[in-house]
N, CA, C and O atoms as CSV, one atom per row, in Angstrom:
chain,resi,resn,atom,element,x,y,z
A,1,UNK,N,N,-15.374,13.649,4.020
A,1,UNK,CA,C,-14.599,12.440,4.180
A,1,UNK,C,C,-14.402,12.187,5.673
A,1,UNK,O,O,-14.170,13.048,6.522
A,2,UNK,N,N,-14.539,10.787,5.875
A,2,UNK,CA,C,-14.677,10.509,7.672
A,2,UNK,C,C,-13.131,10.154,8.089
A,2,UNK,O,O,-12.345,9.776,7.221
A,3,UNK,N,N,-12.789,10.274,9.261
A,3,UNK,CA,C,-11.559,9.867,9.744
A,3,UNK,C,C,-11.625,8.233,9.654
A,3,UNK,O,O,-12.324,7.451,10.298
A,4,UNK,N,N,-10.572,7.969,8.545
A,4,UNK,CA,C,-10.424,6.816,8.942
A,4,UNK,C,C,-8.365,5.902,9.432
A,4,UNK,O,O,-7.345,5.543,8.842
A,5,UNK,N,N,-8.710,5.950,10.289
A,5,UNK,CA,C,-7.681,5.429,10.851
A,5,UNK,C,C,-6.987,4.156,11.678
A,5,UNK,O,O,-7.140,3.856,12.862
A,6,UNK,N,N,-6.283,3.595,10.796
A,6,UNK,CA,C,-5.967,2.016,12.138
A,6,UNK,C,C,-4.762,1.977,12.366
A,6,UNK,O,O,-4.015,2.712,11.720
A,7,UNK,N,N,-4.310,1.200,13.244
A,7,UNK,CA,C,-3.161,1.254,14.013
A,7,UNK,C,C,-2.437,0.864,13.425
A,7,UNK,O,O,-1.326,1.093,13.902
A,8,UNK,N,N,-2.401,0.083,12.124
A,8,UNK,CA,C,-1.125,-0.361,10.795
A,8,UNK,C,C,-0.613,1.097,10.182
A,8,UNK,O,O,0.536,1.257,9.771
A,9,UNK,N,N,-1.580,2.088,10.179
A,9,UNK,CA,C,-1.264,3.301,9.296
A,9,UNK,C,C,0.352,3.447,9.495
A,9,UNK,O,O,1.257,3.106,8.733
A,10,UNK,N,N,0.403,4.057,10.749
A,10,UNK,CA,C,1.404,4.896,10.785
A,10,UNK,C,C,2.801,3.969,10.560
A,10,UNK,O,O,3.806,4.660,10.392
A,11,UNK,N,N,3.000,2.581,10.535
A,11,UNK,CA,C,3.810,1.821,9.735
A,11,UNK,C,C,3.800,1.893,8.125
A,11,UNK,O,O,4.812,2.205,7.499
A,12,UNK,N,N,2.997,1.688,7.720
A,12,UNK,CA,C,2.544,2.107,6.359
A,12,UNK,C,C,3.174,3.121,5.671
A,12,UNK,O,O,3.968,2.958,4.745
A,13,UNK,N,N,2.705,4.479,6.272
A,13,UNK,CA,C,3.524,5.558,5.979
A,13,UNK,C,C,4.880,5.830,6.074
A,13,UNK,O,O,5.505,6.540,5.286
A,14,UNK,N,N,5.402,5.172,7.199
A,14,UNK,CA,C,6.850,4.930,6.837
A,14,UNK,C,C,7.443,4.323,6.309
A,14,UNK,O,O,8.664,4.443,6.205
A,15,UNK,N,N,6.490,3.152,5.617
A,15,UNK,CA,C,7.151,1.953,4.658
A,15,UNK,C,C,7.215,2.921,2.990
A,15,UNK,O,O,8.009,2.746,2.066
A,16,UNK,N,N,6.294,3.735,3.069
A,16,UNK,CA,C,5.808,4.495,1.649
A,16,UNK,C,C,6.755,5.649,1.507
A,16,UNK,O,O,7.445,5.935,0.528
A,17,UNK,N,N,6.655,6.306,2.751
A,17,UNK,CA,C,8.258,7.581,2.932
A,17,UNK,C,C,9.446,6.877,2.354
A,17,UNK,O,O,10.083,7.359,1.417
A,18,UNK,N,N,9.695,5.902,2.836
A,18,UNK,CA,C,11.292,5.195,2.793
A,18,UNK,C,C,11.116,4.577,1.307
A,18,UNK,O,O,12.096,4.272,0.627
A,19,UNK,N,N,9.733,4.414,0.844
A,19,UNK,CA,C,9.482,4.152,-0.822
A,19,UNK,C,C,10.434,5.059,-1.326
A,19,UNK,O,O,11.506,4.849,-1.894
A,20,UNK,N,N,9.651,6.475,-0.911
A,20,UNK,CA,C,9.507,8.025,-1.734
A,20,UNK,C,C,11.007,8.087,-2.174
A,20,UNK,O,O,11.292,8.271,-3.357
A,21,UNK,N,N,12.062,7.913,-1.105
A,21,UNK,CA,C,13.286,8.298,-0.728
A,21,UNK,C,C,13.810,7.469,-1.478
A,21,UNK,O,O,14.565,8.097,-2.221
A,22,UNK,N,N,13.844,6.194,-1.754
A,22,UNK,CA,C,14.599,5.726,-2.948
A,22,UNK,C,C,14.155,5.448,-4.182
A,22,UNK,O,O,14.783,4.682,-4.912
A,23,UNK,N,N,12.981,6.056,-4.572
A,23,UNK,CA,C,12.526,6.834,-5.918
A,23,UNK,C,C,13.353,8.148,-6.563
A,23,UNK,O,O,13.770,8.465,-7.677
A,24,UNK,N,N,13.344,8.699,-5.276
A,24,UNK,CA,C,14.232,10.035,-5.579
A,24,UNK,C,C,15.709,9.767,-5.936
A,24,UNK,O,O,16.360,10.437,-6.739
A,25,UNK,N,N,16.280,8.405,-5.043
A,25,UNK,CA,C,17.633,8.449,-5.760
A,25,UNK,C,C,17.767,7.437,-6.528
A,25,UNK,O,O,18.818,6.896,-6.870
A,26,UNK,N,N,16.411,7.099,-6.884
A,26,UNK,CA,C,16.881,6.326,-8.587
A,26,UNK,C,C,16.933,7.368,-9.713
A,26,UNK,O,O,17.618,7.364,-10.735
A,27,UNK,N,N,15.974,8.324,-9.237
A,27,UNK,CA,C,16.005,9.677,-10.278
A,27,UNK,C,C,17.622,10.103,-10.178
A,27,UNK,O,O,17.975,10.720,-11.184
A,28,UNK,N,N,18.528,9.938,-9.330
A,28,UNK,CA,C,19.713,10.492,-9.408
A,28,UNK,C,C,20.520,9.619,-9.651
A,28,UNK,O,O,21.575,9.984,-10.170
A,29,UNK,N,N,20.344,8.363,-9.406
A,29,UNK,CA,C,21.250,7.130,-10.650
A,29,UNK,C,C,21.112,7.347,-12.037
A,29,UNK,O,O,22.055,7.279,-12.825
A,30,UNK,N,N,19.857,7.625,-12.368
A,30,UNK,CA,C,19.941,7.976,-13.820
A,30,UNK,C,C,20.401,9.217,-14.326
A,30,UNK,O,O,20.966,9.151,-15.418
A,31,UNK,N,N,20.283,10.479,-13.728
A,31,UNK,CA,C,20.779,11.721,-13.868
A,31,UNK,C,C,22.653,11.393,-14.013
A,31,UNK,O,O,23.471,11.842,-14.815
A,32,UNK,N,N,22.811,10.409,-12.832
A,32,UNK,CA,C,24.457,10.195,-12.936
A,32,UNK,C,C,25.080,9.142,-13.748
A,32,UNK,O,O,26.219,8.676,-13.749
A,33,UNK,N,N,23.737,8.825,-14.629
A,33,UNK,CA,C,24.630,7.529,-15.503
A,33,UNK,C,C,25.000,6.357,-14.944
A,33,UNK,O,O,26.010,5.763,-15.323
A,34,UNK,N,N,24.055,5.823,-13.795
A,34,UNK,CA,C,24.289,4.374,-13.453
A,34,UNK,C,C,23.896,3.488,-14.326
A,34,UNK,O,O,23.321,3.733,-15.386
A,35,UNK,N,N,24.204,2.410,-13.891
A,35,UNK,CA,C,24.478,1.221,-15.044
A,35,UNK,C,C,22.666,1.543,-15.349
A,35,UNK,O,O,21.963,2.465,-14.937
A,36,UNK,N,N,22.297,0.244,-16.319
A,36,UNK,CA,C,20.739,0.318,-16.164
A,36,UNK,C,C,20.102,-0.815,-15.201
A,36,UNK,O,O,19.072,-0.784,-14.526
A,37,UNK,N,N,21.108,-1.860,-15.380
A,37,UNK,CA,C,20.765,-3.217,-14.011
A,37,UNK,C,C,20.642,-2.707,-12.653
A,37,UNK,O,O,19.788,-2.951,-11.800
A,38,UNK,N,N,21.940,-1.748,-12.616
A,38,UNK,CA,C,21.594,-0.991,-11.140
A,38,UNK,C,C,20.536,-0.207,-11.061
A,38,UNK,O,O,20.197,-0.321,-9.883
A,39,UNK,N,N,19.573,0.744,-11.737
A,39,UNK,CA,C,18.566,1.121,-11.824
A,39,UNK,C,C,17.442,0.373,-11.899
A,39,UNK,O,O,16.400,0.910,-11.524
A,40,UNK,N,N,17.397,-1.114,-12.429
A,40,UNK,CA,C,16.267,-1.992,-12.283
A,40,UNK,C,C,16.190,-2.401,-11.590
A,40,UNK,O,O,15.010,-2.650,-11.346
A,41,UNK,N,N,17.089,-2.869,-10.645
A,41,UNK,CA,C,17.247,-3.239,-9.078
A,41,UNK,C,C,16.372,-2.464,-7.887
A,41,UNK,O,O,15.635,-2.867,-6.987
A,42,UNK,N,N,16.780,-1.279,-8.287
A,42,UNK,CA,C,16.674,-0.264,-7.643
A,42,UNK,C,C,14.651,0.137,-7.594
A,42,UNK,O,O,13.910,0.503,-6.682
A,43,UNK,N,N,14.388,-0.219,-9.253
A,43,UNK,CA,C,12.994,0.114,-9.139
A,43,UNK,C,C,12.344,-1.056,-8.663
A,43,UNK,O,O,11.203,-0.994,-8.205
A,44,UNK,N,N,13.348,-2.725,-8.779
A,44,UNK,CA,C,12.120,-3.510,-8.630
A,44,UNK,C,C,12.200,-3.422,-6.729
A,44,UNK,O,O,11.229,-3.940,-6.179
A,45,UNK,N,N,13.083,-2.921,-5.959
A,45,UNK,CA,C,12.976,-2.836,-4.386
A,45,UNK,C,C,11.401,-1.775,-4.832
A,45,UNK,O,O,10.286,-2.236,-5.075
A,46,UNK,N,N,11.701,-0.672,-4.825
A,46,UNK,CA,C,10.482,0.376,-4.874
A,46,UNK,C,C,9.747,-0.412,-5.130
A,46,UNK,O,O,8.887,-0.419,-4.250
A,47,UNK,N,N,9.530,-1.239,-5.971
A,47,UNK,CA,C,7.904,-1.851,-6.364
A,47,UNK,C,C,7.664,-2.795,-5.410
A,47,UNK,O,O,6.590,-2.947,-4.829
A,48,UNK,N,N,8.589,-3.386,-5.258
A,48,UNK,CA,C,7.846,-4.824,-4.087
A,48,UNK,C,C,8.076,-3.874,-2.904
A,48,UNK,O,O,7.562,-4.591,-2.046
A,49,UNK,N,N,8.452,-2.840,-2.267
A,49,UNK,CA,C,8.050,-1.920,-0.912
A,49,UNK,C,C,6.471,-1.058,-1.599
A,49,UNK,O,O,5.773,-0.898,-0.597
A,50,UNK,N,N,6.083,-0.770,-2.223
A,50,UNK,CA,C,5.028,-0.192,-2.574
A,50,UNK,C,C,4.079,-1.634,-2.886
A,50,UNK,O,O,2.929,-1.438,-2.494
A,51,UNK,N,N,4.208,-2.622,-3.312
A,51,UNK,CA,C,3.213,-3.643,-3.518
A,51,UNK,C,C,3.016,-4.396,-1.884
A,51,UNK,O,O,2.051,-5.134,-1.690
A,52,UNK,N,N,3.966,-4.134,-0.844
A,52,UNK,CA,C,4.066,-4.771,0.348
A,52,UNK,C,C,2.848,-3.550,1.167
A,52,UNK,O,O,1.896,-4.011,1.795
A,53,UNK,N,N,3.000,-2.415,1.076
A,53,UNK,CA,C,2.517,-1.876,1.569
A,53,UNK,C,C,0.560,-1.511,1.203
A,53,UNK,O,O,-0.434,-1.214,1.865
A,54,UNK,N,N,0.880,-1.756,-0.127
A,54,UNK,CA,C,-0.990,-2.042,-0.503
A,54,UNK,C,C,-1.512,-3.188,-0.045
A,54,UNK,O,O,-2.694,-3.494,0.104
A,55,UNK,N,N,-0.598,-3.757,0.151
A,55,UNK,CA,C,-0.902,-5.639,1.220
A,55,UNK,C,C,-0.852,-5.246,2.336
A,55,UNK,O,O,-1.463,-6.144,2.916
A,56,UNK,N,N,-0.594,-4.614,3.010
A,56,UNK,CA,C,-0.482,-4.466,4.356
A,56,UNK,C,C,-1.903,-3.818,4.329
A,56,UNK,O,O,-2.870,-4.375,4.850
A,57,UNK,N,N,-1.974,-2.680,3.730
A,57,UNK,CA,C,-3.054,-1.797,4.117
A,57,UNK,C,C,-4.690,-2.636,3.774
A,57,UNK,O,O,-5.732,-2.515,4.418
A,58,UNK,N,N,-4.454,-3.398,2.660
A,58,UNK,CA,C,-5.717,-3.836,2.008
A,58,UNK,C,C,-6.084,-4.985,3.309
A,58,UNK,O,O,-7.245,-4.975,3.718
A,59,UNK,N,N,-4.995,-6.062,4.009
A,59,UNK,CA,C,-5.322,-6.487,5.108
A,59,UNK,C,C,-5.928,-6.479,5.968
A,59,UNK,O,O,-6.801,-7.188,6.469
A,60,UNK,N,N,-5.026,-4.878,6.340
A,60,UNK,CA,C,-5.431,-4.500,7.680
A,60,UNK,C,C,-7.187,-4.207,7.403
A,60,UNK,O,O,-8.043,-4.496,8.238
A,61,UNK,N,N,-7.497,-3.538,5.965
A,61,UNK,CA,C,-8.993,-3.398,5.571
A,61,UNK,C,C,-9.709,-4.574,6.304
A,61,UNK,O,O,-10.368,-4.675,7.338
A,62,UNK,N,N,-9.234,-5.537,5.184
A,62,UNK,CA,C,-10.068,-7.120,5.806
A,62,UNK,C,C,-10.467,-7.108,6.778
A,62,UNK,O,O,-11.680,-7.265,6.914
A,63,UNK,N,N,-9.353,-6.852,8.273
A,63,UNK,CA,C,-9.391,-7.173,9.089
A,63,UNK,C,C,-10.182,-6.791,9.853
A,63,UNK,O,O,-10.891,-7.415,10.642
A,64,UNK,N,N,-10.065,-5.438,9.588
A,64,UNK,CA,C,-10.794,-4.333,10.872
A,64,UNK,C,C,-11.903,-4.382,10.452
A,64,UNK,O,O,-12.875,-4.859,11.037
A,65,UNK,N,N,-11.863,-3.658,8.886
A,65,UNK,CA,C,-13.291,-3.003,8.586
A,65,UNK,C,C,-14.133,-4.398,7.909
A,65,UNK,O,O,-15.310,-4.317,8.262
A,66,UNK,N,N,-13.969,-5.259,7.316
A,66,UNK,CA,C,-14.445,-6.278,7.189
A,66,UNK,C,C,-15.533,-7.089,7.981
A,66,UNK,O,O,-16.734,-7.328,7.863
A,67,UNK,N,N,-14.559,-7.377,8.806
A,67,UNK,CA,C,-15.131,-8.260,10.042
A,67,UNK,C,C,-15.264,-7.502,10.904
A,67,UNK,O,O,-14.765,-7.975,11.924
A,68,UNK,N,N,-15.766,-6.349,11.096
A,68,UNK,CA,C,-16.647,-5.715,12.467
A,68,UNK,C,C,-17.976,-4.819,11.764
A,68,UNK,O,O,-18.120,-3.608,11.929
A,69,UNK,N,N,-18.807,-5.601,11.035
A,69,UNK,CA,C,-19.339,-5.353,10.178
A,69,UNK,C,C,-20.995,-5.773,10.743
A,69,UNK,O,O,-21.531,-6.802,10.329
A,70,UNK,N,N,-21.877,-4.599,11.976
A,70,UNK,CA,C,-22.549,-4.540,12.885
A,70,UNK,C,C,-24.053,-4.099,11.907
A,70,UNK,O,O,-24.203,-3.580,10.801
A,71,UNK,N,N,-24.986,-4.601,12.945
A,71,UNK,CA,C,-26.266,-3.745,12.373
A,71,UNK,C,C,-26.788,-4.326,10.667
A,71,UNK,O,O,-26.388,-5.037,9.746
A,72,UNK,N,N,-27.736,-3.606,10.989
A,72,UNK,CA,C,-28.786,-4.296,9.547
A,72,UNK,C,C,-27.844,-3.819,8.372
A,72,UNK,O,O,-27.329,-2.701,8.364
A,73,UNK,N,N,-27.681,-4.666,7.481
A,73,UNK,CA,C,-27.190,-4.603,6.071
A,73,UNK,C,C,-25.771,-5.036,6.256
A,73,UNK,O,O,-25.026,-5.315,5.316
A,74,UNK,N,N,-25.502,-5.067,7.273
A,74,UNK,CA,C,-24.073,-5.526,7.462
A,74,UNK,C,C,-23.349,-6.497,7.030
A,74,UNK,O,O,-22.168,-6.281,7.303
A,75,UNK,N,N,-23.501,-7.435,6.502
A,75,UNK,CA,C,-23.185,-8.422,5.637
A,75,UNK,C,C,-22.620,-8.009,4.231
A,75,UNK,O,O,-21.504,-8.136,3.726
A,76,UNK,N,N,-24.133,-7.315,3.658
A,76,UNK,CA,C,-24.129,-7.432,2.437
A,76,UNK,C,C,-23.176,-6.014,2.262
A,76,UNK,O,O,-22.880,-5.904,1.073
A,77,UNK,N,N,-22.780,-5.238,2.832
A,77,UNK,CA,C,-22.551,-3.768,2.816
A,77,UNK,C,C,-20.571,-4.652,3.120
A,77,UNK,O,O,-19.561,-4.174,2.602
A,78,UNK,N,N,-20.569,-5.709,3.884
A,78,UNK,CA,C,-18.972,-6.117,3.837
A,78,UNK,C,C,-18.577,-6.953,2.182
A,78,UNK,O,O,-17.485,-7.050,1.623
A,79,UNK,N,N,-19.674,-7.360,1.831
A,79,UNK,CA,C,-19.394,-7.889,0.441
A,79,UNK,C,C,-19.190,-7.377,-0.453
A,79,UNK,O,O,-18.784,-8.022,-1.420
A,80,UNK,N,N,-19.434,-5.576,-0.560
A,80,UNK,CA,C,-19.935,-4.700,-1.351
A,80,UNK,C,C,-18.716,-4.088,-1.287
A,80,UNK,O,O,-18.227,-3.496,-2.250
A,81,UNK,N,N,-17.991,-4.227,0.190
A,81,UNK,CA,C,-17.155,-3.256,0.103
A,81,UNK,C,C,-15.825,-4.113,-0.315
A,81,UNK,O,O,-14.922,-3.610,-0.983
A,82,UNK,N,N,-15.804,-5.686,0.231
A,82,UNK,CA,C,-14.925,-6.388,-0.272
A,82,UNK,C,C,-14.486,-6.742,-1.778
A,82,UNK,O,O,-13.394,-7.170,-2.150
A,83,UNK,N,N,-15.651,-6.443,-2.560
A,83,UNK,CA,C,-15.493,-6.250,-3.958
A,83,UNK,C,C,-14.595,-5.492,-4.128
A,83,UNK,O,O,-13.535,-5.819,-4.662
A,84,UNK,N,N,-14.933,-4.044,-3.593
A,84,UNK,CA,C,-14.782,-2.839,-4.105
A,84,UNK,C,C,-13.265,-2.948,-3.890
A,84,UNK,O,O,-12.636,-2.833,-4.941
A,85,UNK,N,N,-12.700,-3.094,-3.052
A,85,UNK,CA,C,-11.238,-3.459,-2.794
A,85,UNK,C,C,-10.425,-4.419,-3.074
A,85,UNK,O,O,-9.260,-4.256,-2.712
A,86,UNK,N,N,-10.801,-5.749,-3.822
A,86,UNK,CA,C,-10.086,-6.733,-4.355
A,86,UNK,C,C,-9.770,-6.282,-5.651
A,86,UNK,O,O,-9.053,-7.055,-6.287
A,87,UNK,N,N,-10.099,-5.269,-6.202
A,87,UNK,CA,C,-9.953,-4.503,-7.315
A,87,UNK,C,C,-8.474,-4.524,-7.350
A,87,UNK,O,O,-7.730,-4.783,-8.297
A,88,UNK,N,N,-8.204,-4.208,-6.160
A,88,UNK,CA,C,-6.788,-3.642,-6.085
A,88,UNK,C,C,-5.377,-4.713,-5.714
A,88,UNK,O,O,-4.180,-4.457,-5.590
A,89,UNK,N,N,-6.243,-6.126,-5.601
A,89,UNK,CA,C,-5.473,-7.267,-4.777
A,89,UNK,C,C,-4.273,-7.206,-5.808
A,89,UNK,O,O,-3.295,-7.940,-5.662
């Protein structure tokens, strides 16, 4: 597996940490008997911070690896790969 790395990452990962962290204390709203509205609240933040962050990252894809897309086959090898990732839009 090749290094792949862009300068959105390391935002990313802290958008996904700060996910992790209030996953964990929805697991402890429910352990403590919070309401269940307060627990749906709670998961739909987690989901739109985890759906913000596959947008960020799938972007930053576009952006970088997309369009700097050099040398013979290069076209068809950005179409191939743009498929491969709208999978996930």
């Amino acid at each position: 597996m090749s290094n792949h790395r862009h300068a959105s990452h390391p935002a990313i990962i802290k958008r996904l940490n700060r996910a992790a962290g209030h996953l964990r204390s929805i697991v402890a709203m429910i352990e403590e008997e919070r309401t269940c509205v307060d627990v749906a609240q709670q998961l739909d933040a987690v989901e739109k911070a985890v759906a913000s962050a596959k947008r960020a990252l799938i972007n930053d894809h576009i952006d970088h690896c997309l369009t700097h897309t050099d040398g013979e086959g290069g076209a068809a090898r950005a179409i191939e790969d743009f498929k491969a990732i709208s999978r996930y839009l």
